[in-house]
C-alpha positions as CSV (number, residue, x, y, z in Angstrom):
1,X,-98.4,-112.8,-158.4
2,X,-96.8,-114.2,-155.5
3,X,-94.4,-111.6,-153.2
4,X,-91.4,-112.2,-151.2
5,X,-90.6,-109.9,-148.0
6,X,-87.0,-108.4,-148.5
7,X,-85.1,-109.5,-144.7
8,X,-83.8,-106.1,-144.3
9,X,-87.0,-103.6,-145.1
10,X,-90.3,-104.0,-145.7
11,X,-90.6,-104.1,-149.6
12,X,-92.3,-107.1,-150.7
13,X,-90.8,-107.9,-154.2
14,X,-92.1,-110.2,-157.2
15,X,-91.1,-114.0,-157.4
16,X,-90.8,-112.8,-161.1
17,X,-88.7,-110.0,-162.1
18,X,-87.4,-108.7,-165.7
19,X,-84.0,-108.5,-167.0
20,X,-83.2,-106.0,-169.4
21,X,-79.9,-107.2,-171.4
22,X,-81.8,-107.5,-174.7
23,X,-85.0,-105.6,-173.8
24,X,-83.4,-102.7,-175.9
25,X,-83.9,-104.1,-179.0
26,X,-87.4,-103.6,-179.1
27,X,-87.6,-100.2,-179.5
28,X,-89.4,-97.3,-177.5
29,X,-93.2,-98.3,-177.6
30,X,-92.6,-102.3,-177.5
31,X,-90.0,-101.6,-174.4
32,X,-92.7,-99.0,-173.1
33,X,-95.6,-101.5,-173.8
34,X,-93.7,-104.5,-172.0
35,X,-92.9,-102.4,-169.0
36,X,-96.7,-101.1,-168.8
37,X,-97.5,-105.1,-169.4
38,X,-95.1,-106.1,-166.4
39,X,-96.9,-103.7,-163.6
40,X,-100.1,-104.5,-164.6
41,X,-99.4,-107.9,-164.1
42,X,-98.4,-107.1,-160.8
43,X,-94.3,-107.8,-161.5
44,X,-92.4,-105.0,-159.3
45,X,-88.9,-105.6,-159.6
46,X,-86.7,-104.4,-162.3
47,X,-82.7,-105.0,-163.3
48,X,-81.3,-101.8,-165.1
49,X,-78.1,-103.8,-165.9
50,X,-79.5,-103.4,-169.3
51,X,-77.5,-104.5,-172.9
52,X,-77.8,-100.9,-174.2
53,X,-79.6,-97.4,-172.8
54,X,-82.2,-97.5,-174.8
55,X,-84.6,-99.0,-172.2
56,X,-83.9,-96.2,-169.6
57,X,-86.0,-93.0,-171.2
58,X,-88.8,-95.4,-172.0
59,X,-88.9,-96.7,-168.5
60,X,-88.4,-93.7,-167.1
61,X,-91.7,-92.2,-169.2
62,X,-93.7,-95.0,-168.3
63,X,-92.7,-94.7,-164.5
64,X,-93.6,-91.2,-164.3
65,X,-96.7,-91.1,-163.0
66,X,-96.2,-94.4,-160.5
67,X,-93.0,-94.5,-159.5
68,X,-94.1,-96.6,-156.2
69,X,-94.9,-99.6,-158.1
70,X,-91.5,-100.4,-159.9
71,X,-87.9,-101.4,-156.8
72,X,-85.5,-100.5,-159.1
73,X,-81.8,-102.4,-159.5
74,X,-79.3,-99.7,-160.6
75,X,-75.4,-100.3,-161.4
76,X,-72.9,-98.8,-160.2
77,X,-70.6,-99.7,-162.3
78,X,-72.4,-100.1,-165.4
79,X,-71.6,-97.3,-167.9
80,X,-74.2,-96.3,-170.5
81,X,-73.0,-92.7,-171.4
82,X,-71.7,-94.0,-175.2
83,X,-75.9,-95.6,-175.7
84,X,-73.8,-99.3,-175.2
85,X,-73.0,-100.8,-171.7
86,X,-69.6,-100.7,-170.7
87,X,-67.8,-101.5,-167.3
88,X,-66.1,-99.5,-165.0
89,X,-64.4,-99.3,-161.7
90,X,-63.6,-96.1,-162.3
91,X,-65.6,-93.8,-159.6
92,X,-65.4,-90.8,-162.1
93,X,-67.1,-92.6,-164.4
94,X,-69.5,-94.1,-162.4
95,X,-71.0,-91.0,-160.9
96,X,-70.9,-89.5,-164.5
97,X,-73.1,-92.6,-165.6
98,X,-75.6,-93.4,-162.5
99,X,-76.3,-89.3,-162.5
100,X,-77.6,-89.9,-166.1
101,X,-79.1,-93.1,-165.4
102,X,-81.4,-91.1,-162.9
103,X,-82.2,-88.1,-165.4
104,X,-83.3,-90.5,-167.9
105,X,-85.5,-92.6,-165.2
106,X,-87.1,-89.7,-164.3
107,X,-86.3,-90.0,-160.6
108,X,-84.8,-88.9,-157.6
109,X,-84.1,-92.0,-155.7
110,X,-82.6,-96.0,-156.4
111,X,-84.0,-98.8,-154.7
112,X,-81.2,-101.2,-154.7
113,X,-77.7,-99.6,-155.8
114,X,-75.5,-102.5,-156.8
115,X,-71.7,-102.4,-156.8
116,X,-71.7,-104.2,-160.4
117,X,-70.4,-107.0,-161.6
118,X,-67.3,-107.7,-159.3
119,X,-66.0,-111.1,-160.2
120,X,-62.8,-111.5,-158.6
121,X,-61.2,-110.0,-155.5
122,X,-58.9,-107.6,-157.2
123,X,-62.8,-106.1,-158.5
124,X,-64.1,-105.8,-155.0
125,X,-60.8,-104.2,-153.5
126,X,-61.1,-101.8,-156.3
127,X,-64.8,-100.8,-155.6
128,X,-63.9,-99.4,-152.2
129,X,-64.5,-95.5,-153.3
130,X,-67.8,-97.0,-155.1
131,X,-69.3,-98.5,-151.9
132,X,-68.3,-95.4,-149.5
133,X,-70.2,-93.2,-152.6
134,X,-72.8,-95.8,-152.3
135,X,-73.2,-95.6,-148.2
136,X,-72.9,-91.9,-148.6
137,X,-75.6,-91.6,-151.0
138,X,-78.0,-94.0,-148.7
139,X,-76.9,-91.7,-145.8
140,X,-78.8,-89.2,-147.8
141,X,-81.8,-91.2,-148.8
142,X,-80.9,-91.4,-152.1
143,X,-80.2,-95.1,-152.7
144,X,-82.9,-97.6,-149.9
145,X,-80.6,-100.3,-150.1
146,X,-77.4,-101.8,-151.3
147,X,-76.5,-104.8,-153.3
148,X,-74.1,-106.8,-155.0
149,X,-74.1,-108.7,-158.4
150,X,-71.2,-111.6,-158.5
151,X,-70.7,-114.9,-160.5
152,X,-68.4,-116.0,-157.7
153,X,-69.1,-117.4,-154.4
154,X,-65.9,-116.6,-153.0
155,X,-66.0,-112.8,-153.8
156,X,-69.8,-112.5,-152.3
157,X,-68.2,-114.2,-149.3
158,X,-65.7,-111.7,-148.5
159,X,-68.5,-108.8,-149.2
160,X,-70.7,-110.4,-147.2
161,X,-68.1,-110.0,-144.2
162,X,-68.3,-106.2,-144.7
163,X,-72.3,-106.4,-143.2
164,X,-73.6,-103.7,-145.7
165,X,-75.4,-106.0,-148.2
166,X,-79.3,-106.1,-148.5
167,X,-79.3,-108.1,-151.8
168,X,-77.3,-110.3,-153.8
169,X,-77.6,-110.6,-157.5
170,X,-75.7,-114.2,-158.5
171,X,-75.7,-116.5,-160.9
172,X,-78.3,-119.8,-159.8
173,X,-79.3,-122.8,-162.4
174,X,-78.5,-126.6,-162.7
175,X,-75.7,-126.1,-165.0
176,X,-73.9,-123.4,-162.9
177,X,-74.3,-124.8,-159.4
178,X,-73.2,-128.0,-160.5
179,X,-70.1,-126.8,-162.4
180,X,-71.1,-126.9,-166.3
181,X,-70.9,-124.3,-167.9
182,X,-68.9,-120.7,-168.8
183,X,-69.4,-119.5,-165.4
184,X,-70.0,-122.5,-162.8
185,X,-67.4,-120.9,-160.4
186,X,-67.4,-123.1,-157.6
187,X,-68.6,-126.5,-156.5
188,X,-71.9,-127.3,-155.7
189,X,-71.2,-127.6,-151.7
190,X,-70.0,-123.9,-151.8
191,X,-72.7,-122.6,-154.0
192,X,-75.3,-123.6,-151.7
193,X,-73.1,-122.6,-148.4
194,X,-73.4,-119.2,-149.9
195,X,-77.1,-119.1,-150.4
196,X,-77.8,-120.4,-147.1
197,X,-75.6,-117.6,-145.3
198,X,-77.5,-114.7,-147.4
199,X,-81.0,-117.0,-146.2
200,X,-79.2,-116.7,-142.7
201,X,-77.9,-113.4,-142.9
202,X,-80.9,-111.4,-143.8
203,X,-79.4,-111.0,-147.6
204,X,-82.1,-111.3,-150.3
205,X,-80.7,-113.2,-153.7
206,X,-82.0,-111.8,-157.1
207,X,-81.0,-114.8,-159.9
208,X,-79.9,-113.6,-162.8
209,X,-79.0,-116.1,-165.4
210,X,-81.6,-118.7,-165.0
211,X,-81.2,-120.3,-168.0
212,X,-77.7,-120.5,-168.4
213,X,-78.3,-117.7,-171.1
214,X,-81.0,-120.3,-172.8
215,X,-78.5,-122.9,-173.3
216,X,-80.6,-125.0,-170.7
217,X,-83.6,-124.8,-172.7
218,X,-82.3,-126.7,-175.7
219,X,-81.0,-129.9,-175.9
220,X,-78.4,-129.2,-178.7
221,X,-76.8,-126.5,-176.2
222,X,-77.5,-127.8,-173.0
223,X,-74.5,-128.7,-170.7
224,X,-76.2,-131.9,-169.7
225,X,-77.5,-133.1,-173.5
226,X,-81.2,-132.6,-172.3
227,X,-83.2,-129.5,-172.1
228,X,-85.3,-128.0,-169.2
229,X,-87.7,-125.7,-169.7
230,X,-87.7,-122.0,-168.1
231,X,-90.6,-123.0,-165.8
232,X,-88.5,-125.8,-164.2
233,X,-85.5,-123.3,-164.6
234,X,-87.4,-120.8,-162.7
235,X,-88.9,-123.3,-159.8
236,X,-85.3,-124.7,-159.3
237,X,-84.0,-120.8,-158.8
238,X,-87.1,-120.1,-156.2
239,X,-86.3,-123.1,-154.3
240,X,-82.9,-122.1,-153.4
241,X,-83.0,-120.6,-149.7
242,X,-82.4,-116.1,-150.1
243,X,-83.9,-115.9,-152.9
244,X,-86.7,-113.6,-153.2
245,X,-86.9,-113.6,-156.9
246,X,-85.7,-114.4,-160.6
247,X,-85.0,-112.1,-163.2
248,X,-85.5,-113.4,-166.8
249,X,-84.4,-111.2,-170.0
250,X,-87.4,-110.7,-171.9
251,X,-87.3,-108.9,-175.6
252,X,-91.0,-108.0,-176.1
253,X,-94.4,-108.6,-174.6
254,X,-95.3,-111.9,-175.9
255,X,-91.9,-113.3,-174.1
256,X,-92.8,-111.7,-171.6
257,X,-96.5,-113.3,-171.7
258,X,-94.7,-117.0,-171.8
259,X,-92.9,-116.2,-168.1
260,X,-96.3,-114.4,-166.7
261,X,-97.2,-118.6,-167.6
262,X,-95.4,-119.8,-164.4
263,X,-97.8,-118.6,-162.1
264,X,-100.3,-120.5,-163.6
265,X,-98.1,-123.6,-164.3
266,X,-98.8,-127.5,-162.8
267,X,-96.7,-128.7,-159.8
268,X,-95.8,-131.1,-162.9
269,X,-94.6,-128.5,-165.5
270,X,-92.3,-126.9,-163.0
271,X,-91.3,-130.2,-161.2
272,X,-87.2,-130.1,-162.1
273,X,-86.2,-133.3,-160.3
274,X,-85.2,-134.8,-163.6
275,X,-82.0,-133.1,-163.1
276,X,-81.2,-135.6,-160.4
277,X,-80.9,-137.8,-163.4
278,X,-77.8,-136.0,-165.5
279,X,-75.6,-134.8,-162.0
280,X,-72.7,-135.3,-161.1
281,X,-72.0,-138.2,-158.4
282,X,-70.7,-135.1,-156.3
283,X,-74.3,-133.8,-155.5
284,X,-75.9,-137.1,-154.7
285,X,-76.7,-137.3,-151.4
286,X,-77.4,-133.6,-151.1
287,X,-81.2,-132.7,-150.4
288,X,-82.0,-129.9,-152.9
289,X,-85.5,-129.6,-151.5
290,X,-87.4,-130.2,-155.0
291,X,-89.9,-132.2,-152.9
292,X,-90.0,-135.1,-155.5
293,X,-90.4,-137.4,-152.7
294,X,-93.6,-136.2,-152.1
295,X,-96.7,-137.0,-151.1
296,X,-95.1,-138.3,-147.8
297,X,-97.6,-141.4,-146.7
298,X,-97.2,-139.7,-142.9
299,X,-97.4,-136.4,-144.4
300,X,-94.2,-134.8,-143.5
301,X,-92.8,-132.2,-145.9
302,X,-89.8,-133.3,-146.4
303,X,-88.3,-130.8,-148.3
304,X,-88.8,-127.9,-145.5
305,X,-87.9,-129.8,-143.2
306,X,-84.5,-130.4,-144.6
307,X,-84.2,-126.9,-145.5
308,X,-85.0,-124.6,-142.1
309,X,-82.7,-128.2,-140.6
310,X,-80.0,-126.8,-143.2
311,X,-80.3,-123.3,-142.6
312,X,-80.5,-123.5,-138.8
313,X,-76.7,-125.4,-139.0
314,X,-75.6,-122.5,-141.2
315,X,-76.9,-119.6,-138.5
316,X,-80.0,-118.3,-139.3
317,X,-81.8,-117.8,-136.1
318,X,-85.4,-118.0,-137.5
319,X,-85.2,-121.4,-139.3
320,X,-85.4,-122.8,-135.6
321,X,-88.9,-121.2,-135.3
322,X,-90.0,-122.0,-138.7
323,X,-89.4,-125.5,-138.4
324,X,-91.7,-125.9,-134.9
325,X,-94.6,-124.3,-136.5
326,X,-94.5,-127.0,-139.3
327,X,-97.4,-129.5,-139.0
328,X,-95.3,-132.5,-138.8
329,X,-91.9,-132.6,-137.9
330,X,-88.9,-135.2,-138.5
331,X,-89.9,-137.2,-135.4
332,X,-93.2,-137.6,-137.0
333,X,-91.4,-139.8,-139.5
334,X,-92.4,-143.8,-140.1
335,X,-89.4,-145.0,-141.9
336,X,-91.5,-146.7,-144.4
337,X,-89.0,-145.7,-147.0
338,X,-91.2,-144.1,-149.5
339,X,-88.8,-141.0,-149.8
340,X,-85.6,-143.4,-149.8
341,X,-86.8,-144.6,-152.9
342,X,-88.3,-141.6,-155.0
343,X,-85.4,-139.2,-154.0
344,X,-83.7,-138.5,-157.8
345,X,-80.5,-137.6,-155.7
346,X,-80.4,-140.6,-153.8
347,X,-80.7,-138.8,-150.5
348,X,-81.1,-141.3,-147.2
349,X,-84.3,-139.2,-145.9
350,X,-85.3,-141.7,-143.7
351,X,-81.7,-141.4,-142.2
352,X,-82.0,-137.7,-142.3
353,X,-85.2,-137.2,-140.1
354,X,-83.7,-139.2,-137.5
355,X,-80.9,-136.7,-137.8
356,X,-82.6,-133.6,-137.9
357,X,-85.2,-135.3,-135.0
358,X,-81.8,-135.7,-132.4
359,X,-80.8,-131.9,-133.8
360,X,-84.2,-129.9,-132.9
361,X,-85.5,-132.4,-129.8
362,X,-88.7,-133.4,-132.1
């Protein structure tokens, strides 16, 4: 397993994490079994916004006794008092339903409280009372860190103003970021302005939605008339700058199995640059650092490059540092063309290094 820092703390979280929305259909033992499956295999990093509460006693049971291993994403917001998820603004309610959430985790503490689900900006005015409850409770160790879960850039935005968030959970695949499908709220440009402020801002992205609910997957239901798989799904979700790691609803172990397959997958099976070959003409000329161009003939890595050259524009004061200890650097570049060529999004990269040469002196 491979382990991304979180920017603000020291918790060092799974590229591959598990959704829970249809885990509950299992039943106990499978849900127990899975969860047992997932540590062993070295995933730590868990969503509770779950599609009923029927995973919540068996995780809690299997947790008992190693509680350390598992970070833990809790809703506030998410109501599972009636054994079905609901939503709620409502802070009554909320304290009602994270108090049992805890009881039935077996646990005193919550890694990542989440103000759930706030879509629009009427949501996140509402959810004042639930973030001061939220800051309270991390006042008093009870919640490490505080998140977010959004479809829309625009609301994450104006919460990202408020300098409280640690980690973002949002929506991140082909279809969404490049406005197909039921919740591709905004355009590509502004999708990745907003992961490039969380990468700049110390906030950690956990992608839900990968697949576009497995739409993607299948060529009948996909937004683009050709499938992807999850593993190119998956690799495409990494890639974006803040995100530490993707969070894929599993039902049962053998699912489960099938995703523990990425880490084991060719640079070929998760290579997602045929995408370049069903967008929209409003993404071309946008580097979306998928390395296709690659190998580089003078051995420049062209897709870091653009990205710490993209994230140093939008603020972050590290990408600056990154980018000098690379082992060849824009200035390095030949112009021979070779990435010109192979880029499936008809970026000018030959163009580009001269640019981001003039930008960092080298």
């Amino acid at each position: 397993m491979e382990y991304r820092k979180l920017p603000h703390g020291e918790e060092r979280i799974s590229i591959l994490g598990i959704g829970t929305s249809t885990l509950g259909q299992a039943g106990e033992k499978e849900i127990a079994a899975t969860m047992e499956l997932a540590l062993e295999k070295g995933i730590n990093y868990f969503d509770l916004a779950a599609g009923d509460a029927a995973v919540f006693i068996p995780f809690g049971r299997v947790l008992s006794g190693c509680r350390e291993k598992a970070y833990l994403q809790v809703h506030f917001g998410a109501d599972y008092r009636s054994g079905k998820y609901g939503w709620t603004t409502n802070l009554d309610a909320i304290k009602r339903s994270v108090d049992w959430q805890l009881k039935a985790l077996q646990t005193d503490y919550i890694d990542f409280g989440f103000l759930h689900c706030l879509d629009e900006l009427e949501d996140l005015e509402k959810s004042k009372g639930t973030l001061e409850y939220i800051l309270r409770l991390q006042k008093e160790g009870i919640v490490h860190h505080i998140g977010m879960s959004s479809h829309t850039p625009e609301v994450v935005q104006k919460a990202l103003d408020l300098k409280v968030l640690d980690m973002l959970m949002f929506s991140i695949n082909p279809a969404y970021d490049y406005r197909h499908g039921e919740y591709a709220i905004g355009s590509a440009g502004e999708r990745m302005a907003l992961y490039r402020r969380c990468a700049a801002e110390g906030v950690g992205i956990s992608v839900m939605k990968a697949f576009s609910g497995g739409q993607l997957l299948d060529g009948k239901t996909s937004p683009f008339g050709s499938p992807l798989t999850a593993y190119q799904c998956i690799q495409y979700a990494l890639d974006k700058p803040g995100v530490l790691t993707v969070l894929p609803g599993v039902r049962d172990r053998a699912e489960l199995t099938n995703l523990l397959g990425f880490l084991s997958a060719s640079p070929e099976e998760k290579d997602y640059s045929i995408i370049g070959t069903f967008t929209p003409k409003e993404i071309t000329g946008a580097c979306v650092y998928c390395n296709h161009c690659q190998p580089c003939p003078a051995g420049l890595n062209v897709g870091l490059i653009n990205k710490y050259y993209d994230l140093s524009n939008a603020g972050d004061g590290l990408a600056r540092d990154h980018y000098a200890h690379l082992e060849k650097h824009a200035s390095d570049c030949v112009q021979c063309g070779h990435c010109d060529a192979r880029c499936p999004f008809h970026v000018a990269q030959s163009n580009r290094m001269t640019e981001i040469s003039a930008y960092f002196g080298y």
